[in-house]
N, C-alpha and C positions, 0 to 999 in steps of 0.2 A: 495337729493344726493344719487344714486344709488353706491353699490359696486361690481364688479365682481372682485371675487376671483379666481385664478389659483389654486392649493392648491399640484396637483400629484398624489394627490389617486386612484386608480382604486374606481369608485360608480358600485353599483349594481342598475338595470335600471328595476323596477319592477312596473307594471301600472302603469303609468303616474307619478312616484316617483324616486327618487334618492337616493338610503338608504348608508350610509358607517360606519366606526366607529368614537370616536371623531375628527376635525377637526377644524382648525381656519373657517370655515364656519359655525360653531352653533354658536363658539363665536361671530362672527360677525353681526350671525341673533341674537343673545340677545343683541349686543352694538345698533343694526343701526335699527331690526328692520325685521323681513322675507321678507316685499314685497319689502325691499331697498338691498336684498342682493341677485346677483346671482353668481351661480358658474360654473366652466371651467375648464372639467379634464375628464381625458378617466372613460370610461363605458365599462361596459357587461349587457347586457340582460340575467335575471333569470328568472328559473319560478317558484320558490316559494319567499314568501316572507322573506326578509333573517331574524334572529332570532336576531341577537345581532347588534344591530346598535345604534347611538346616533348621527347620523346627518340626515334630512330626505329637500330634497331638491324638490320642484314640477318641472317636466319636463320642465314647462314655464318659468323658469330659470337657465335654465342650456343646459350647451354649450359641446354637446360630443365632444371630440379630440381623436383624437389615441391613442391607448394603447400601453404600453411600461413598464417592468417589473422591470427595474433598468436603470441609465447611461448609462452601459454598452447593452442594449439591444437598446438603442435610437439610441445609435452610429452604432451598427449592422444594425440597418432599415434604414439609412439614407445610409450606405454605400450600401446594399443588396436588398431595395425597393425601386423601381426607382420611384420619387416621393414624397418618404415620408417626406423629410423632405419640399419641397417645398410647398406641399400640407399643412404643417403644419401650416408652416410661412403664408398661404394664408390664411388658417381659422382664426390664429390669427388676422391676421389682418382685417378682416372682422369681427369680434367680439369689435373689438375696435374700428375702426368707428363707428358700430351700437351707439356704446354707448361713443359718444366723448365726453370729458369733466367732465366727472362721473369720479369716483375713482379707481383705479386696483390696486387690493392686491396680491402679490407673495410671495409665500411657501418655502425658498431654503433653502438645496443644489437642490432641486428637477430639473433635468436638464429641464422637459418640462416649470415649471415656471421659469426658466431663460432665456427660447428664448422667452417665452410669456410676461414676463418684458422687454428688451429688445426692442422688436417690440412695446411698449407700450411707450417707452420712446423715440424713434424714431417719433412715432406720438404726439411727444410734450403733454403727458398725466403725470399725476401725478400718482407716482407709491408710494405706501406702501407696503413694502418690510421687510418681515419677515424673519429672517438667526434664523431660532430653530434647526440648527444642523452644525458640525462641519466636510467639508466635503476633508479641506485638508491633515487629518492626516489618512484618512480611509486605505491608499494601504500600513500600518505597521502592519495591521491585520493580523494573522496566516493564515487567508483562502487565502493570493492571495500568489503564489510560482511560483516563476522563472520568467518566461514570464509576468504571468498575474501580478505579482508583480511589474514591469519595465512598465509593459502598465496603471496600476493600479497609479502609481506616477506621470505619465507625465496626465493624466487625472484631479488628481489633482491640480496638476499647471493650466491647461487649466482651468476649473471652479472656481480656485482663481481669477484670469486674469477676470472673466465674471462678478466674483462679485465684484470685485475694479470698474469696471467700472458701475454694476447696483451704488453700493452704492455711488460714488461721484459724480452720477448725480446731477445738479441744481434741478431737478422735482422729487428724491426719498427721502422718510422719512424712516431712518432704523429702523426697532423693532429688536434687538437682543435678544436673550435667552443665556441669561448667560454670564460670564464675558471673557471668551475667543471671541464670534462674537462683544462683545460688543469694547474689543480693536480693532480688525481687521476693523471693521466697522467707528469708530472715528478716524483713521489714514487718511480716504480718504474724511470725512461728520463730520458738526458737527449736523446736523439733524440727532443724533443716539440716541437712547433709549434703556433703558433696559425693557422688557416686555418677560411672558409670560401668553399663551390664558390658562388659566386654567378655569373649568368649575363650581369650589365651586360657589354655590349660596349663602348657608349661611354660619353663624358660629356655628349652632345651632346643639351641642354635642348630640350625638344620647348616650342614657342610655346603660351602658354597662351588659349584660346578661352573666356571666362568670359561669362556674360550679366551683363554691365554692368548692369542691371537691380537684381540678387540680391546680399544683403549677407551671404548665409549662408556662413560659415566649412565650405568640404568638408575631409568627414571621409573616408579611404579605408582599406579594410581587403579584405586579399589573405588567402586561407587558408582552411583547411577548416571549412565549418559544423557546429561542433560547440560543447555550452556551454562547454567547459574554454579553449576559445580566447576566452572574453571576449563573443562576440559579442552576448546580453542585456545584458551591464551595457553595450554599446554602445548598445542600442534606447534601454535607462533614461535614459542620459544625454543620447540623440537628445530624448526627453521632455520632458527637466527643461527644455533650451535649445531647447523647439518655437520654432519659425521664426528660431531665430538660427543654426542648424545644418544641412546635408545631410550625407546618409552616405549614401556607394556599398559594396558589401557584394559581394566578388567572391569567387565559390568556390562546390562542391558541399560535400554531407555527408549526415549522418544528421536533423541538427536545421533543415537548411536551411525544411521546411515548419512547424517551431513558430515560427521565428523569422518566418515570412512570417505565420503567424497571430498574435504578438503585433505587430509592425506595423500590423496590422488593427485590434485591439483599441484600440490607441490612436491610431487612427485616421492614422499619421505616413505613409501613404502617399506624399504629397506632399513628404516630406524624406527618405526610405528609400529607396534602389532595389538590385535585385539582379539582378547581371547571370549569376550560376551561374558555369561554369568557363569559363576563358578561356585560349586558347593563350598564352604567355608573350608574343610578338610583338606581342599586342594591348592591351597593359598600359599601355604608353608611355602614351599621350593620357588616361588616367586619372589616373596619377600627375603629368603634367604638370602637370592641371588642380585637385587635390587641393592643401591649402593643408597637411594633416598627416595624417600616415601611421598608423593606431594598430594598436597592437598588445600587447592589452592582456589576456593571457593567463594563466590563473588553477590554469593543471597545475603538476607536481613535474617536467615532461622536456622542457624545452625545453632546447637547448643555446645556438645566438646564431640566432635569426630570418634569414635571408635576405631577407626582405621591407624590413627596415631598411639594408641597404645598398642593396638599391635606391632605397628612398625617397632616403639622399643624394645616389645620384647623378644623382636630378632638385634636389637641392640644398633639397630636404622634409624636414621635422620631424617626428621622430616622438615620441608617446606611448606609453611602452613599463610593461608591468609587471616588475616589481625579479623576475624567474625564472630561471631556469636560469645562461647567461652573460652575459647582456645587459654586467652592468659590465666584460666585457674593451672595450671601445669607446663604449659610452651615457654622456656623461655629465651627469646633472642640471641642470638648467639654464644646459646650452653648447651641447650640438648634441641635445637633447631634453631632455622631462620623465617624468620616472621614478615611479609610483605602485607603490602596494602594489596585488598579486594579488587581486583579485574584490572591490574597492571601487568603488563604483559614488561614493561620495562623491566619493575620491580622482580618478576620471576627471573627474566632473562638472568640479570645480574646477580640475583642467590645463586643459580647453576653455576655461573661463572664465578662465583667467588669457592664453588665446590670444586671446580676443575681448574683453576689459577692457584688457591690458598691451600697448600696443604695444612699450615697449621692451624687453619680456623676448620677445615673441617675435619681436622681429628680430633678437633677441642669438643664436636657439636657428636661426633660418633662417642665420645667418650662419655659425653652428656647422655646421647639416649642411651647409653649401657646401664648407666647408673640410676633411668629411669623403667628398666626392667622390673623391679621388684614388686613397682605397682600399677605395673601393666598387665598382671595378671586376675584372671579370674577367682581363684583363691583370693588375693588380697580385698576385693567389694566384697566378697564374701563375707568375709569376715568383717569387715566394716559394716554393712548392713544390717549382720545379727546382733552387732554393738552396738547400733543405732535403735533396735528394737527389744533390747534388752532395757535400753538405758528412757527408752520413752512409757 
């Protein structure tokens, strides 16, 4: 049984290769197997080979589509390029013939895997149907004002709408990430799951290499530099607890260079550091050495973080913000501490309850030890094949 995945990502299209960063298509080539997985998602042709990736796809499985930068750029093309969206819905559907009867797995809120489920379940196909993000609460966000704000909500409605109807399909099996898609999802299906594609392979605690020296509590944080992920009210509270605190800051972005210029500003150079984007493989000895995992993110679309089942299963504490689904698994002072979204108070004071309370936080490290077992990529695994056994 073959699967093509949709997934939304832009791949980079480098010799006969498809390189991106994590994605439900590595996980699916370690559940199914590479020659039973292909995937379906816009491309750019590069001409170096790119540096930091962890999914690598061979040309002879993979299905370029149009590119499109957000939602709101799909909707642009389709209004502005005559064709675009027709031509779309054609490739789809030519991609799902080729391969009828086989499996198709969708990405969402990602709008191109919503018309590409859709036109899948139209051809009476069996759709697996992943919701790892939460994408009707996004037009509450600071960034959208006035106009784009009113256009920005009536969008959401519209991809609610798409997905009631992906999800109550007879031919789709939901995977939700996290406990918000997971309600939304079992209102309209009882074929819903809670899953998420996390990459841990093992359990196996990498030795931690600490300068003996340094009393400082590391802070680690994996993800994209951008404000809505938290990362200032990180710097603020690297501040408030100067020299009781390190932070590692791993990830690209948009805001990566404001954020290396407020670090300046306050001079924290010496307890900041930014290592930019990292292959997955190279993560281990970070999280080893990291005493708590944060992730302290301040949007309306997060679904459950992946980055917090990793930290368990280096048997790390995280500091998470109360969004998206975090409470299908977070629980407040047992295996993390839980704050409200863009309080820089609220963070300050979890730190401080790590570096004042020893025995709250070895109540919350013993908590993420014991959430080790299903922070691994074997265990969806095998939840997954259960769910599709049993539908």
């Amino acid at each position: 049984m073959k699967i093509i995945a949709f997934v939304g990502e832009t791949f980079s299209d480098y010799k006969n290769k498809q390189y991106t960063k994590p994605t439900s298509i590595a996980f699916l080539q370690d559940a199914f197997g590479v020659v039973n997985v292909c995937a379906a998602s816009p491309s750019i042709k590069v001409t170096d080979k790119p540096e930091s990736y962890s999914t690598v796809v061979d040309d002879s499985k993979f299905y370029t589509f149009p590119r499109y930068n957000s939602t709101k750029q799909f909707f642009i093309n389709c209004l502005t390029q005559r064709g675009f969206y027709s031509n779309y819905v054609a490739l789809a559907d030519k991609v799902i013939k080729e391969n009828d009867g086989e499996l198709f797995w969708i990405r969402t809120p990602s709008i191109g895997s919503i018309v590409f489920g859709l036109r899948a379940l139209k051809a009476d196909q069996k759709v697996l149907h992943h919701m790892c993000a939460d994408a009707s609460n996004t037009w509450k966000d600071d960034k959208y004002k006035g106009v784009n704000k009113v256009v920005a909500f009536l969008t959401s409605r519209f991809i609610r709408i798409l997905l009631k109807k992906i999800c109550s399909h007879k031919n789709t099996i939901n995977f939700c990430t996290g406990d918000v898609l997971e309600r939304f999802s079992r209102k309209y299906s009882k074929n819903t799951y809670q899953f998420v594609d996390v990459m841990v392979k093992s359990l196996n605690v990498e030795p931690e290499i600490k300068d003996e020296s340094s009393e400082c509590l590391n802070l680690l944080f994996v993800g994209r530099m951008v404000e809505d992920k938290g990362i200032f009210d990180l710097i603020e509270a690297v501040k408030i607890h100067r020299g009781k605190v390190g932070l590692t800051l791993v990830g690209d972005g948009p805001d990566l260079n404001r954020a290396r210029e407020l670090v300046g500003k306050y001079s924290l150079e010496k307890y900041i550091t930014f290592t930019g984007q990292l292959p997955h493989e190279s993560l281990g000895p970070l999280f080893a050495n990291a005493d708590l995992i944060t992730v302290p993110s301040n949007n309306n679309y997060e679904g459950f973080p992946r980055v917090i089942m990793e930290a368990w299963s280096y048997h790390k504490p995280v500091i998470v913000s109360n969004v998206g689904g975090i409470n299908a698994l977070v629980e407040n002072n047992k295996n993390g501490l839980i704050i409200s979204p863009g309080s820089v108070s609220d963070l300050s004071n979890s730190i401080a309850i790590c570096l004042e309370n020893s025995e709250m936080f070895e109540t919350i490290k013993l908590g993420a030890q014991n959430m080790a077992q299903v922070s691994t990529q074997a265990y969806w695994i095998k939840k997954m094949k259960e769910a599709l056994n049993d539908s």
